[in-house]
C-alpha positions in Angstrom: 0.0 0.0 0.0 2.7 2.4 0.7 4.2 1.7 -2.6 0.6 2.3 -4.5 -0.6 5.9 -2.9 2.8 7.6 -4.6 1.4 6.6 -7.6 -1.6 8.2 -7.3 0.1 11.5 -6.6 2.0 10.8 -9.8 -1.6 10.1 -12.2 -3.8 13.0 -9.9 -5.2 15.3 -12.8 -4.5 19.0 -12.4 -7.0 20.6 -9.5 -5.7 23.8 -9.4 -6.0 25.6 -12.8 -6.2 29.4 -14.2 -9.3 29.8 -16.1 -10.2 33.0 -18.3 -13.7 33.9 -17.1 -16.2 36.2 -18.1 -17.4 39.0 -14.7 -20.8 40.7 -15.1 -20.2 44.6 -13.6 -23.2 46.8 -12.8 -22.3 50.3 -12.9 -23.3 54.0 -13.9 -20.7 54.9 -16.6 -20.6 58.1 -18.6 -21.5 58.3 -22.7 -21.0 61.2 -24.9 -24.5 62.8 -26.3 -25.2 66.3 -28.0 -28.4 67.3 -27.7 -30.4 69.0 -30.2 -30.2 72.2 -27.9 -27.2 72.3 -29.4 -28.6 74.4 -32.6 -25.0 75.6 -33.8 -23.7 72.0 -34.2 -26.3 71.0 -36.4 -27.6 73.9 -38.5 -26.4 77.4 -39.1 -28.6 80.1 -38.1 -29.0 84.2 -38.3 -29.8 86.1 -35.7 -31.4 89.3 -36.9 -34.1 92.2 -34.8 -35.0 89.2 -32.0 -35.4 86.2 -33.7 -33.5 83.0 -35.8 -33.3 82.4 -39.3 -32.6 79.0 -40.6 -29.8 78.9 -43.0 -29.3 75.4 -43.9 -27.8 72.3 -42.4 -23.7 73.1 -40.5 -20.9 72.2 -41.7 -20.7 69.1 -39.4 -23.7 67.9 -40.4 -23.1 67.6 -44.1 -19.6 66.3 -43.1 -20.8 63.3 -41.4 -24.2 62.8 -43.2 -21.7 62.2 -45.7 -20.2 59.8 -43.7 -23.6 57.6 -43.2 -24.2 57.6 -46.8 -20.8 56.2 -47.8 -21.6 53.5 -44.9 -25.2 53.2 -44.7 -24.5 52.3 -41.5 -24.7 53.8 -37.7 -21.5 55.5 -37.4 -19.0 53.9 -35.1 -19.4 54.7 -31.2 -16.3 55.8 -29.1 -14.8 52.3 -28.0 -15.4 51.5 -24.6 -12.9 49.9 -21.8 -15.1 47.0 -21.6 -17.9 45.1 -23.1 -20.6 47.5 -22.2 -24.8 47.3 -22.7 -26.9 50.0 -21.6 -29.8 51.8 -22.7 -30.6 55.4 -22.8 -33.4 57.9 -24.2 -34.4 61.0 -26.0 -37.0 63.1 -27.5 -35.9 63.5 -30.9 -37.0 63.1 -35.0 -37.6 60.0 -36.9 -39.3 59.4 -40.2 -41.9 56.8 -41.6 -42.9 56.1 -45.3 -45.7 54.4 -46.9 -46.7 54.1 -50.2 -49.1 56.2 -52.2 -52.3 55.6 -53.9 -52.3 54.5 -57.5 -54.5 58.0 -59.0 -51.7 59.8 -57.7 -48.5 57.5 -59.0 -50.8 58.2 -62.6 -50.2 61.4 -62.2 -46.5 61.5 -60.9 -45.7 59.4 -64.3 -47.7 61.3 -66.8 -45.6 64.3 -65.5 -42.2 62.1 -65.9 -43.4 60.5 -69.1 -43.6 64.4 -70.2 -39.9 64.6 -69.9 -39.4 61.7 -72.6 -41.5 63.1 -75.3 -40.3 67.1 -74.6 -36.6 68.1 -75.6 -35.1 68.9 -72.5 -31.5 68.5 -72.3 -29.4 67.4 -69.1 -25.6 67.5 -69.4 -26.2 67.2 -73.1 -28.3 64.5 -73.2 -31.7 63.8 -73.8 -34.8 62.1 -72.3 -36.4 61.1 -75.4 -36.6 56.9 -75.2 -35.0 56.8 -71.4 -36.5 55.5 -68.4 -36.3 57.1 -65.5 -36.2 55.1 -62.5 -35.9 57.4 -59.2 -37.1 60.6 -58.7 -36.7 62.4 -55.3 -38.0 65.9 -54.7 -39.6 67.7 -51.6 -43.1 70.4 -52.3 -42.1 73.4 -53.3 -44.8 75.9 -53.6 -47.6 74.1 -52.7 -48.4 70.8 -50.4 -50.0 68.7 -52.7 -48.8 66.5 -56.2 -51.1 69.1 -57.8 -47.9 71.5 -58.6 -46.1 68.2 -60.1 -46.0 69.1 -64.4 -43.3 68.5 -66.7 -42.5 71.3 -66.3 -42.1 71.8 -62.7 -39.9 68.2 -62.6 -37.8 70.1 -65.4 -37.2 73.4 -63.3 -36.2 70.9 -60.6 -33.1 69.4 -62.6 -32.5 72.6 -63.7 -32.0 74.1 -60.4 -30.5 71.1 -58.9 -30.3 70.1 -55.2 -27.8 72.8 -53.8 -30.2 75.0 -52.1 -31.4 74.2 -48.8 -34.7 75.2 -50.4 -34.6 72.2 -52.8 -34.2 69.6 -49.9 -36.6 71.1 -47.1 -40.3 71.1 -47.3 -41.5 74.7 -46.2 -45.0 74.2 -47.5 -46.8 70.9 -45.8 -48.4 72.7 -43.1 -48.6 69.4 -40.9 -45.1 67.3 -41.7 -42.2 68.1 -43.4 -42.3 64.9 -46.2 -40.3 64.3 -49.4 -42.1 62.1 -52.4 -39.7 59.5 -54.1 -41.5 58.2 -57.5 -40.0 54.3 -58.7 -40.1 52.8 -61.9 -37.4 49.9 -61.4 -39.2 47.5 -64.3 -36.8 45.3 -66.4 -33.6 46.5 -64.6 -31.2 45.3 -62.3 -27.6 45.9 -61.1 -24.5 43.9 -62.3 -23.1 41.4 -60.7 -20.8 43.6 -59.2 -23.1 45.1 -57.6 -21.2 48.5 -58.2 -24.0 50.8 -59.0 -24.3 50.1 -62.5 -27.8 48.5 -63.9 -28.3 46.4 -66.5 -31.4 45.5 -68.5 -33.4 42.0 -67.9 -34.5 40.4 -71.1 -37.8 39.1 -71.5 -38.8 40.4 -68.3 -43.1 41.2 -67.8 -43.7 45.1 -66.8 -43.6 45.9 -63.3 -46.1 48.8 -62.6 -44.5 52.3 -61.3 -44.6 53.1 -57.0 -44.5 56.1 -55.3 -43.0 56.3 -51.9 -44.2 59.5 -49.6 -41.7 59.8 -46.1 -42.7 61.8 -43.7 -41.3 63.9 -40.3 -42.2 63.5 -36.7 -41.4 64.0 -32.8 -40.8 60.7 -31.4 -39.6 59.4 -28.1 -36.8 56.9 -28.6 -35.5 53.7 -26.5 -32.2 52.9 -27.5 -30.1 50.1 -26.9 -26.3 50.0 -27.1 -24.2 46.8 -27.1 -21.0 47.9 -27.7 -17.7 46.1 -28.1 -13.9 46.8 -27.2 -12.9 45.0 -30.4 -15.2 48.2 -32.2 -18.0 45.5 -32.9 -21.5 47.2 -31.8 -24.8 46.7 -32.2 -27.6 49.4 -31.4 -31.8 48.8 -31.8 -33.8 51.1 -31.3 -37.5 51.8 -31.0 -40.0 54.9 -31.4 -42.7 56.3 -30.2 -44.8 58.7 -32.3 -45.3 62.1 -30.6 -46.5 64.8 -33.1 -46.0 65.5 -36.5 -43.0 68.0 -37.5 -42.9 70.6 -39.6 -40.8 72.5 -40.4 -39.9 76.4 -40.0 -37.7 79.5 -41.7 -37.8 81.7 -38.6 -38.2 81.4 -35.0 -38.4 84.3 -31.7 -35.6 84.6 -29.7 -38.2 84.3 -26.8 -39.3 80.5 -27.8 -37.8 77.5 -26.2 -38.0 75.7 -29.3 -34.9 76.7 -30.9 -34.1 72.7 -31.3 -36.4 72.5 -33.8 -33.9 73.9 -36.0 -31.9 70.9 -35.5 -34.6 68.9 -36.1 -35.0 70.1 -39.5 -31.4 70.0 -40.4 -31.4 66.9 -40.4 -34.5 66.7 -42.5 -32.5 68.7 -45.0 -29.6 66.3 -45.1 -32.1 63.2 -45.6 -33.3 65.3 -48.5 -30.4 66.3 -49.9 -29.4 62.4 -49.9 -32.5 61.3 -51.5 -34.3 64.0 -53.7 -32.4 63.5 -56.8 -33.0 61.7 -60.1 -31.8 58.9 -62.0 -32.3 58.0 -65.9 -31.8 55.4 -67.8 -30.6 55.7 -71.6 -31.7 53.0 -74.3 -29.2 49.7 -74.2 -26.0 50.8 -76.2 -23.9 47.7 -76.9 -25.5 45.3 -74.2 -25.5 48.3 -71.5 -27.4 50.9 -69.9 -26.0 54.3 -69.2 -27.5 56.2 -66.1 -27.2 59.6 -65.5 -28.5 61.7 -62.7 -27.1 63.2 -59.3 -24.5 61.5 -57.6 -25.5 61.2 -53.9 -27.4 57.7 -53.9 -24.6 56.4 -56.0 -22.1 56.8 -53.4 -23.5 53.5 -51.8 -25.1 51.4 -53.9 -27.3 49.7 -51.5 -29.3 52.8 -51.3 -30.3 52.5 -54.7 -34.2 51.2 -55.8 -32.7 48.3 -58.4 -31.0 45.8 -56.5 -29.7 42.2 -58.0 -31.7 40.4 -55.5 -34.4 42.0 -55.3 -37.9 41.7 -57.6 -38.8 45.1 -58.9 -42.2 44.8 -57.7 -40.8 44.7 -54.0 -38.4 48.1 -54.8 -40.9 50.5 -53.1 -40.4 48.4 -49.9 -36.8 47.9 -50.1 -36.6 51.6 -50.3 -38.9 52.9 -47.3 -37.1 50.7 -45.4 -33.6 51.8 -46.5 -34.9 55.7 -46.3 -36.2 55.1 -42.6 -33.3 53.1 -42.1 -31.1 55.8 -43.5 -32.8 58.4 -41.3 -32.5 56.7 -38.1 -28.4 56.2 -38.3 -28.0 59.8 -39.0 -30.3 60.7 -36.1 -28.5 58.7 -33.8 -25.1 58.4 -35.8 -24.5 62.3 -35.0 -26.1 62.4 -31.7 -23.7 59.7 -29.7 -21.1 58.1 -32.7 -16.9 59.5 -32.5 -16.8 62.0 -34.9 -13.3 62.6 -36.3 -11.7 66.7 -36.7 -14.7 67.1 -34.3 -13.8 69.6 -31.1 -16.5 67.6 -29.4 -18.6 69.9 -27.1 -20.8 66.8 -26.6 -21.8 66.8 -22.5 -21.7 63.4 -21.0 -24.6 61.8 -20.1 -24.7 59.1 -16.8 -26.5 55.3 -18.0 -26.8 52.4 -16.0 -24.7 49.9 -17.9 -23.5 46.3 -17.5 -19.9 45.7 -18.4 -18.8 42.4 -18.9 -15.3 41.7 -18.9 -12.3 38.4 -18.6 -10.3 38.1 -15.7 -7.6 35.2 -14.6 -9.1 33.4 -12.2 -8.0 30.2 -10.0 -10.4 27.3 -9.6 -9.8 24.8 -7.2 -11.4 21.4 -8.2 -11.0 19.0 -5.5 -13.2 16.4 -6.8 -10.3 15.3 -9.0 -8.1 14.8 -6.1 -10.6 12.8 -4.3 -12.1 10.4 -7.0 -8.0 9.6 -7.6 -6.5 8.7 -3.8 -9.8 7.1 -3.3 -9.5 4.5 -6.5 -5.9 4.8 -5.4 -6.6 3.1 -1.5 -9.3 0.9 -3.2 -7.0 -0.2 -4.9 -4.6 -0.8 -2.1 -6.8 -2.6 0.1 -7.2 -4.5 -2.5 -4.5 -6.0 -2.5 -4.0 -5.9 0.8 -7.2 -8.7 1.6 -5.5 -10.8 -1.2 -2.5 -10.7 0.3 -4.4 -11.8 4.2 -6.6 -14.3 2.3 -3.5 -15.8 0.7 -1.7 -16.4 3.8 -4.4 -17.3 5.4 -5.0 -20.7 2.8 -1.1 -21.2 3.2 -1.1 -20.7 6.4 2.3 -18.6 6.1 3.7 -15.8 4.0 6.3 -15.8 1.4 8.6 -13.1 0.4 11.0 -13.2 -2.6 14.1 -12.3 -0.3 17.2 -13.9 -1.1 16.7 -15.5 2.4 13.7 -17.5 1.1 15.6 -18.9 -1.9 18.8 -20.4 0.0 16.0 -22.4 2.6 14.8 -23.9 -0.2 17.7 -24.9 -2.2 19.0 -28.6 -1.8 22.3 -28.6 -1.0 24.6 -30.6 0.9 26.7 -28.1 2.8 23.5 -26.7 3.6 22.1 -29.2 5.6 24.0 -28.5 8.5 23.1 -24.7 8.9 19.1 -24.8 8.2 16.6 -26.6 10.3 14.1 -28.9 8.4 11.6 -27.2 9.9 12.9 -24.0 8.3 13.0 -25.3 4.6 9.9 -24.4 3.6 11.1 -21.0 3.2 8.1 -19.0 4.9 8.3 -16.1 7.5 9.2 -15.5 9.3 13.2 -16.2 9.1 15.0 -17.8 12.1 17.1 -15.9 14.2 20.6 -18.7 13.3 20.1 -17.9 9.6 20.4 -14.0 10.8 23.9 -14.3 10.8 24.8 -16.9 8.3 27.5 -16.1 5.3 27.3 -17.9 2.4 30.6 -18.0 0.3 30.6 -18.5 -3.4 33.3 -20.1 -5.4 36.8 -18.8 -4.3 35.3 -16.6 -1.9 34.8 -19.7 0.6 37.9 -20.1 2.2 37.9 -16.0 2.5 34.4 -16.2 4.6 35.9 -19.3 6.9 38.4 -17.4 8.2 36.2 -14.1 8.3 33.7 -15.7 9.8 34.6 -18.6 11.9 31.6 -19.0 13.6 28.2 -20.8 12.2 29.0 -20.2 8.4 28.4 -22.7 5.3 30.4 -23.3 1.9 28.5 -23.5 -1.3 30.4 -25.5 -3.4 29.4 -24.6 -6.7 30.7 -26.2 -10.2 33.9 -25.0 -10.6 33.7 -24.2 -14.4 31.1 -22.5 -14.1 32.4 -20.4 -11.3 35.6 -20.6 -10.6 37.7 -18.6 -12.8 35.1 -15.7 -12.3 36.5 -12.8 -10.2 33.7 -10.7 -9.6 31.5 -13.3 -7.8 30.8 -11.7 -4.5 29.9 -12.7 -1.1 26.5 -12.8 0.3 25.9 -12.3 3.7 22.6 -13.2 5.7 22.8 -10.9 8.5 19.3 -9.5 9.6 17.6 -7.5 6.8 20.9 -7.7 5.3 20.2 -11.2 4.2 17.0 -10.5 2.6 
């Protein structure tokens, strides 16, 4: 037994080890936010005789407007120390679109159509045999389609989308809302997906949509799971308030100088999406498109997508425009903005950090389970060991003791007892001290030991002429 428990010290898996594992923090931490208070960062403004003019969106909010549509994406948040989730919310605008009755898409495309029989020329080219397949524009003079000729769609591309009052509805007395007019039949982009469409042959007609988006007051609940490696994730949901319209001036005395903000960011939605796009007759197996540039920065913001049916355009774009509107919103209200002097004031959120730390975990169950198969194992052996001398009636050992009582030999007849030749224990106390001479060593061991010894005369060619036979001597444990 006291040979088998080393052994188990030796075979013990590890129960002690330094695991990597995740800790759950609950804290108030501190996130940048700029409010919509905070008129001069998103829209410029003229104070003149006691009240505010609104001059058009800032220079920071075209900058990263910009940014969302080269990403289409929520713009990245500043990166955290931590894993960190936590939810905050705000008053602030968001946008829904629908789709519009049929009477008035009729009348949007008999207006359009106007532009392929007339001879107006854009950038030298002509409408005449063309399809157009987007056409983004905000009310102008009145807030109704009634306004929407020929004519009035030509004065548009004329005039382009530069001034702020190309992209901001002034005229809807209940919501600011822009008007997007589809007509995405028989097209679709490369394979590339780069932007460029191509024509689908034998394809059946797929009937013109109009898209209407329109401007409210909403409370939002947003959630932010955000990463250290820069991985985030943010949903958010809204709850309608009022509708939003907008305004050119507004009294110093009136507390709702945000509103301004509001709107500039209704202006840099429109000047993303009132714009138009047309397609020239196939040249060579291609389509040429011309139009304003914005949409085609990204081309996932554009109606005609390879993987999507034409007649399912209208509501792939309301959800990319709300979409669209949404990570702006919030992209500019909490998102790291670079060659930004950030006069953002920190706002305090519950938040749950989670986070890896070394830890040591002590598993004694290990340890257990293997001394205790260990001293199973031992006792064991231990009962075989009592039940075998027990049916002998003696125990055995393979000393060197037990092997000379057993051997036959004439000059050991003398020195062991017959009593004592059946080799068991335990050994008797005159064999103690008996030497047992090999070969030429006998006549050494005589005169060594002169008392009780023995001579083992063993064949002298097979021993004899051997020098490094050596002499055994049973003394005590020695002898064993």
């Amino acid at each position: 037994m006291r040979r088998t428990l080393p052994l188990a010290a030796i075979f013990t898996p590890g129960t002690l080890t330094v695991q990597s594992e995740v800790h759950t923090l609950f804290s108030d931490i501190t996130v940048p936010e700029r409010h919509l208070s905070d008129v001069s960062f998103y829209a410029a403004t003229l104070h003149v005789n006691e009240s505010t003019t609104y001059r058009g969106m800032s220079v920071e909010t075209t900058r990263n407007v910009g940014r969302v549509q080269l990403a289409n994406a929520l713009l990245p948040l500043p990166r955290p120390d931590t894993n960190v989730t936590y939810t905050t919310s705000f008053a602030g605008p968001a946008l829904t679109c629908s789709r519009m009755e049929a009477a008035d898409v009729d009348l949007i495309g008999d207006a359009l159509n106007g532009l392929l029989e007339s001879t107006f020329i854009y950038h030298g080219h002509a409408f005449s045999n063309s399809q157009i397949v987007y056409f983004g524009w905000v009310p102008q003079t009145e807030p109704n389609l009634n306004e929407a000729n020929t004519t009035f769609f030509e004065q548009l591309i004329d005039e382009g989308n530069s001034a702020s009052s190309a992209n901001l509805d002034y005229v809807s007395q209940d919501a600011a809302r822009i008007y997007v007019y589809l007509n995405t039949s028989g097209l679709t982009q490369d394979s590339d997906d780069d932007g460029q469409f191509k024509r689908i042959p034998d394809t059946s007609s797929t009937p013109a949509a109009m898209v209407t988006c329109k401007l409210y007051n909403a409370s939002y609940e947003v959630h932010f799971d955000v990463r250290t490696t820069g991985e985030q994730s943010i949903s958010a949901s809204t709850t309608f308030l009022n509708w939003q319209k907008t305004q050119s001036k507004i009294s110093d005395n009136s507390s709702s100088l945000g509103a301004f903000s509001t709107q500039a960011l209704m202006e840099a939605f429109g000047w993303t999406f009132t714009q138009f796009i047309y397609v020239l007759p196939p040249s060579n197996g291609s389509a040429t498109i011309y139009g304003t540039h914005a949409l085609e920065m990204n081309p996932a913001l554009l109606p005609v997508q390879s993987d999507v049916d034409a007649s399912d355009s209208a509501d792939y774009m309301m959800h990319q425009m709300e979409d669209f509107f949404q990570n702006m919103t919030l992209g500019l209200r909490y998102a790291d903005l670079p060659n930004h002097s950030d006069n953002s004031s920190l706002t305090s959120v519950n938040a749950t950090s989670k986070f890896f730390r070394a830890d040591y975990v002590y598993e004694p169950e290990a340890l257990i389970i293997a001394y205790a198969i260990s001293n199973i194992i031992s006792l064991l052996c231990v009962m075989i060991g009592v039940f075998a001398i027990y049916q002998n009636g003696a125990s055995f050992t393979n000393y060197f003791s037990t092997i000379v009582r057993v051997t036959n030999h004439l000059d050991l007849e003398e020195s062991i007892d017959e009593k004592d030749r059946s080799g068991a224990d335990p050994l008797p106390s005159q064999l103690a001290s008996t030497v047992v001479g090999l070969g030429q060593q006998r006549e050494q061991v005589k005169q060594e030991v002169p008392k009780r010894s023995a001579s083992w005369s063993w064949n002298e060619h097979a021993v004899s002429d051997d020098p490094d036979w050596q002499t055994a001597t049973l003394r005590g444990m020695g002898l064993r």
